[in-house]
C-alpha positions as CSV (number, residue, x, y, z in Angstrom):
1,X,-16.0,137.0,122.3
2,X,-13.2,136.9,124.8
3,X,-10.4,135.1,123.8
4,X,-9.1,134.5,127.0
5,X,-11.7,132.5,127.8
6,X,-10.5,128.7,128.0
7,X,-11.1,127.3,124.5
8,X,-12.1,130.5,123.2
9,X,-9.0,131.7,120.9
10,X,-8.6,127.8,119.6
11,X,-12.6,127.6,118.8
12,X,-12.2,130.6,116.8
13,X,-10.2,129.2,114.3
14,X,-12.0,126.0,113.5
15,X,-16.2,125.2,112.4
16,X,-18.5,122.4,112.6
17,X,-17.9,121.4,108.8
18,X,-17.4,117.5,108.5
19,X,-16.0,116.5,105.5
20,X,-17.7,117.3,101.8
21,X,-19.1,114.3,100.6
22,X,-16.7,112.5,97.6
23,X,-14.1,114.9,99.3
24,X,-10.5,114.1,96.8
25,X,-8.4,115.5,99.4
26,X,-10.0,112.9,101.5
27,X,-9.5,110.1,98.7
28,X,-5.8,110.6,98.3
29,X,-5.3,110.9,102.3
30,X,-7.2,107.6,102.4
31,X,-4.3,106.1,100.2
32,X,-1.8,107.5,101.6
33,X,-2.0,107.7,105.6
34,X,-2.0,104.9,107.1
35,X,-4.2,104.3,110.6
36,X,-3.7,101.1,113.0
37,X,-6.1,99.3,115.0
38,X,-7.3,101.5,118.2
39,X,-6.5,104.6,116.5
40,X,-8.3,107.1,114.3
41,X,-7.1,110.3,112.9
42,X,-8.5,113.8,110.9
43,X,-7.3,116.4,109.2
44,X,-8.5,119.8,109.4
45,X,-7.9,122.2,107.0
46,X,-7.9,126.1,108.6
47,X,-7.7,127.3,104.4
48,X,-11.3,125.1,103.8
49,X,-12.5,125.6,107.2
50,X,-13.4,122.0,107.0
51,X,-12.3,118.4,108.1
52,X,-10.3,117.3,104.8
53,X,-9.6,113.6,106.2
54,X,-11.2,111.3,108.7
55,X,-10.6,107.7,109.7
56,X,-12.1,105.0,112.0
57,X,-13.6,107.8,114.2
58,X,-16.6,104.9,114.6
59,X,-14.5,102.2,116.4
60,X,-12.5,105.1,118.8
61,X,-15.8,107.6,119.5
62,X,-18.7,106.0,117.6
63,X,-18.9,108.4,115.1
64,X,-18.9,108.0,111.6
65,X,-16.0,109.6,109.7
66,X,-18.4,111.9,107.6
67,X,-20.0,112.9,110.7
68,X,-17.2,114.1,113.2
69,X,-15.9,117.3,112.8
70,X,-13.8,119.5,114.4
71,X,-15.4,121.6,117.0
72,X,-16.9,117.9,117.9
73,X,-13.6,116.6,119.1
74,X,-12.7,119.8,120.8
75,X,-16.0,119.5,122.8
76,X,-15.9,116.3,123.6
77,X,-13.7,116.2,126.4
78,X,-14.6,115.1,129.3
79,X,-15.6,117.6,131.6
80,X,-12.6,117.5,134.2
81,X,-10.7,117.2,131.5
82,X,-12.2,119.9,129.2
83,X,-10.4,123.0,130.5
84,X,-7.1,122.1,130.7
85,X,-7.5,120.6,126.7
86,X,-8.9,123.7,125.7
87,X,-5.8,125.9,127.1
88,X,-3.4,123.5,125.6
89,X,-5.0,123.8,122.3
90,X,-5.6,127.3,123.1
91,X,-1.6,128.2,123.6
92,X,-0.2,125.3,121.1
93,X,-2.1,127.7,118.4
94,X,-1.0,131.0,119.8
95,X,2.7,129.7,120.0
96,X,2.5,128.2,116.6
97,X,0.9,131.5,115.3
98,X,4.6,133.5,116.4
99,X,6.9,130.9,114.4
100,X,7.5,131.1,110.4
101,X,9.8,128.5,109.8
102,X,9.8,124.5,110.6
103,X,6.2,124.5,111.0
104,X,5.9,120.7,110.1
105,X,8.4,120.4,112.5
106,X,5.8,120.9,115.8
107,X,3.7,118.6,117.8
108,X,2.2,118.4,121.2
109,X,0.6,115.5,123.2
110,X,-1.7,115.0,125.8
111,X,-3.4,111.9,127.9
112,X,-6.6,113.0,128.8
113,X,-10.5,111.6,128.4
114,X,-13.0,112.3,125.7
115,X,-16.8,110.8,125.8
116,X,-17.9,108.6,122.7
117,X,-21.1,108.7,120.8
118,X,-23.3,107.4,123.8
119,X,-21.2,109.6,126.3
120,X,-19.2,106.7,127.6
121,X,-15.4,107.8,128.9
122,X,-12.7,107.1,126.6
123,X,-8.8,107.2,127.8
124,X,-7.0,108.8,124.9
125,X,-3.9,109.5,123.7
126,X,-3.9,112.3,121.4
127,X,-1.5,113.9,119.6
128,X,-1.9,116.6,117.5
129,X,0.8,118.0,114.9
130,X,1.3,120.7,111.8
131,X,0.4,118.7,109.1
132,X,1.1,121.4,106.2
133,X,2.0,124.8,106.4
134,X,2.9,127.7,103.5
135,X,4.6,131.1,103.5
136,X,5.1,130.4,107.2
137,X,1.4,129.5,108.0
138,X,-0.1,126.4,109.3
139,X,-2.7,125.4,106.5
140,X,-3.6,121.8,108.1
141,X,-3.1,120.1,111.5
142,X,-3.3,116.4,111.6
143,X,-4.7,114.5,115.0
144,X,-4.3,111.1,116.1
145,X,-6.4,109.7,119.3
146,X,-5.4,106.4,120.1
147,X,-7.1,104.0,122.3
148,X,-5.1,102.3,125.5
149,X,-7.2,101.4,128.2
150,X,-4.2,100.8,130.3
151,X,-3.4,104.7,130.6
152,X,-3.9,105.5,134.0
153,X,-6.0,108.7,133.9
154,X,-5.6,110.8,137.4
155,X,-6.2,114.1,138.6
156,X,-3.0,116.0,136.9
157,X,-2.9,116.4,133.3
158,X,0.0,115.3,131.5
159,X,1.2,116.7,128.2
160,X,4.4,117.0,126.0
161,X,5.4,119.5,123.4
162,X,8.0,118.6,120.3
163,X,9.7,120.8,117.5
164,X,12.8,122.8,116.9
165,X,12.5,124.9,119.7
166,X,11.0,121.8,122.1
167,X,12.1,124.0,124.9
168,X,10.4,127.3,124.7
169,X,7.1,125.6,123.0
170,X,7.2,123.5,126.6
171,X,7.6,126.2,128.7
172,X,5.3,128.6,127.1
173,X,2.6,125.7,127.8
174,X,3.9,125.0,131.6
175,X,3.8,128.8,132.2
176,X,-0.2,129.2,131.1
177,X,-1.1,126.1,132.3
178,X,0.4,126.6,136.0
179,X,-3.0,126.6,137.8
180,X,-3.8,123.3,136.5
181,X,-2.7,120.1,138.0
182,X,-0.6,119.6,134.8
183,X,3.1,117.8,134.2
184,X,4.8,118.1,131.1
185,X,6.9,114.7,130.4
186,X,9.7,116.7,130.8
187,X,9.1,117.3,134.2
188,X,8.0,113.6,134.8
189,X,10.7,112.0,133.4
190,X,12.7,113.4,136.2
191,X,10.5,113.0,139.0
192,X,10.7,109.1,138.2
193,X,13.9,109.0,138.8
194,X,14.0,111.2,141.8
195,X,11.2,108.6,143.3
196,X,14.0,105.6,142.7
197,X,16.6,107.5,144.5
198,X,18.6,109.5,142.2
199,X,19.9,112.8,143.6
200,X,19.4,116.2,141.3
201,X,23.0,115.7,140.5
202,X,23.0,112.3,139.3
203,X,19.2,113.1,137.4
204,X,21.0,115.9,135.4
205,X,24.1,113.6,134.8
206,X,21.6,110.5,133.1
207,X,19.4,113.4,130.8
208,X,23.0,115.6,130.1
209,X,22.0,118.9,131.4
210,X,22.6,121.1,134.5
211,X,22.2,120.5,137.9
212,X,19.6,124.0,137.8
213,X,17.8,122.5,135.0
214,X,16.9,119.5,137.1
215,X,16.1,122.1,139.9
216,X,13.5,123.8,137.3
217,X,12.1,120.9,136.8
218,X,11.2,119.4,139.9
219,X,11.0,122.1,142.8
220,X,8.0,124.4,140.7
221,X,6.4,120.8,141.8
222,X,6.5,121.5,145.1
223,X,4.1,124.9,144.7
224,X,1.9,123.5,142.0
225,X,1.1,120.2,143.8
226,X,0.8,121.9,147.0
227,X,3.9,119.6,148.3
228,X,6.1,120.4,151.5
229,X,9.3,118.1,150.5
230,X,10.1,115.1,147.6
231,X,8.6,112.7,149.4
232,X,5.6,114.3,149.7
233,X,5.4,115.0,146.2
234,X,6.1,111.3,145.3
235,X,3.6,110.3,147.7
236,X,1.3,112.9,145.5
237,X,2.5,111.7,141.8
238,X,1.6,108.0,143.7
239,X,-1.2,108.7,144.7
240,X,-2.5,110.3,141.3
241,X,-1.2,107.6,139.2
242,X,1.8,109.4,137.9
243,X,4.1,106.9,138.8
């Protein structure tokens, strides 16, 4: 297998398994996790090789909870969708895979589209985090997909990484994911306010960095969105329901 095939190096780490029937790692998640309306959840334990905790997968994707699994929810992304999910997951792993300490500490999020049961779109939310780590290994990873039909799903992917070293997780995704129409929330949290009016200068003065870290933010826009000036790339973000 080639692991630098989209998805590739993310799909080998997980299987099919849905949870074991009368599951107790299931039973005491069930107590303790709680899961609000338009939302379900799973845990998915890389030591089992199994889902260890799933809930109200029927009312989000149709499923039942001792049905879904994780290669499932990989696969059902939509299909413009599907690559750029599969590289996020794809680097998220790889990154997490160099770091030993503050495991529990990571997280990544993405708006994208999966397809239900009956292959209906879905607009998602999903976030995805360490849920348990040991000896400087992530055991479990805990999802959340939550439900908001007013997410405004365009052309350009957007995503967001958290953690102790926020930065260099974020960058290590922008970097892969350059030749997808992709924006981190980094990067569109500035572009917002450069589309009201503020200069670089007064963008860097409201977030508390440097002048060149607003400049790294919104100019690689330019090249990836095919853009000749600002207003041509706010007419773009416009136009593909970034702002």
């Amino acid at each position: 297998m080639n692991l630098d095939t989209p998805g590739a190096y993310s799909k080998a780490l997980i299987t099919n398994l849905p949870l074991e029937p009368e599951c107790p790692i299931n039973a005491e998640y069930q107590k303790t996790i709680k899961c609000f309306p338009n939302q379900a959840m799973y845990i998915y334990s890389f030591a089992l090789g199994r889902m260890v905790f799933s809930k109200n997968w029927q009312q989000i994707l149709g499923y039942d909870d001792h049905e879904v699994n994780m290669l499932q929810l990989v696969d059902a992304t939509s299909e413009r969708y599907r690559d750029f999910s599969y590289e996020v997951n794809d680097k998220a792993l790889r990154f997490l895979s160099t770091k030993t300490e503050n495991l529990e500490d990571y997280s990544f999020t993405i708006e994208l589209e999966k397809l239900d049961k009956e292959g209906n779109p879905v607009p998602l939310y999903w976030r995805v985090a360490v849920h348990k780590a040991i000896n400087g290994r992530v055991v479990e990873i805990i999802g959340l997909a939550e439900k908001i039909d007013s997410i405004r799903l365009g052309n350009v992917m957007n995503y967001a990484a958290y953690g102790p070293e926020k930065e260099e997780f974020e960058e290590s995704l922008s970097k892969e994911l350059f030749h997808h129409y992709a924006i981190s929330q980094k990067e569109l949290e500035a572009l917002r306010l450069a589309a009201k009016g503020f200069s670089f200068k007064e963008i860097a003065d409201e977030f508390g960095v440097s002048l060149s870290a607003i400049e790294k933010r919104i100019i690689p826009l330019y090249k990836r969105f095919e853009c000749k000036s600002l207003p041509h790339l706010v007419s773009f973000a416009h136009e593909n329901k970034l702002l």
